[in-house]
C-alpha positions, -999 to +999 in steps of 0.1 A: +273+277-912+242+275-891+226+256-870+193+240-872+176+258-837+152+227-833+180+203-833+202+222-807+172+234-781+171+206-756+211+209-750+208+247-753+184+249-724+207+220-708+232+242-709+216+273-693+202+252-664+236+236-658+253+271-655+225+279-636+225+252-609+265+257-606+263+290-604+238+283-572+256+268-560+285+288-558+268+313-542+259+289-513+294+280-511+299+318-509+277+323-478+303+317-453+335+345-449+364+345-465+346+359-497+380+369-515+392+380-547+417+364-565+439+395-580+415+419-594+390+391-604+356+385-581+350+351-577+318+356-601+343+360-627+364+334-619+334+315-622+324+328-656+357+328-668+365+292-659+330+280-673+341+291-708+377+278-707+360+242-696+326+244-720+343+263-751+370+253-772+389+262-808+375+237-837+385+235-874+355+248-897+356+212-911+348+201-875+323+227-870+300+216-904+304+179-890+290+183-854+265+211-868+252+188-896+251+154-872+252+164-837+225+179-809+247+201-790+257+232-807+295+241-814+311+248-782+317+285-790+282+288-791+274+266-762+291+294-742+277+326-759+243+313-760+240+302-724+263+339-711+240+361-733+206+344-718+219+340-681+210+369-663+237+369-638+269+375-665+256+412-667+267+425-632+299+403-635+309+415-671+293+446-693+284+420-721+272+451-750+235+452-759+225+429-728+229+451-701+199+463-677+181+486-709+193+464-733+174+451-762+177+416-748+169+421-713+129+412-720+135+386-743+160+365-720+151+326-715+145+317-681+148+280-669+137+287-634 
């Protein structure tokens, strides 16, 4: 299954700048001590991590061809990879392989801002 790139853009880039604007603005939350970690996890990844859970979710393939064959938004697995790969700040909270600082996507990243 694939999806049409035309139909999904506009959400795509939705996507990106909403992760974008939240991620903002947890870092202005962050401004003001206590900055503390939760366990072994920074609160970047907390942030990361909890973005996923709420944005992606399991579907059936039989859901997957009906929202990719009538729908804008792209299947929420890929709602998630998309925006993680193409938002800069993912790579300093997790290693994500072939987008780090010399990776082969670094250059070619979309920027909403």
């Amino acid at each position: 299954m694939h999806h049409d790139g035309k139909r999904v853009l506009s959400e795509s880039i939705a996507d990106l700048a909403g992760v974008h604007i939240a991620y903002a603005a947890l870092q202005h939350s962050m401004r003001t001590p206590p900055r503390s970690r939760r366990g072994w996890i920074t609160p970047e990844q907390q942030f990361f991590i909890s973005w996923g859970q709420a944005s992606g979710a399991a579907m059936r393939p039989e859901s997957q061809r009906q929202l990719i064959s009538s729908d804008p938004h792209p299947v929420p697995k890929f709602r998630v990879i998309g925006a993680a790969v193409e938002f800069a700040r993912v790579q300093p909270s997790f290693l994500l392989p072939g987008v780090g600082p010399d990776g082969p996507a670094t250059e070619k990243r979309c920027k909403v801002w």
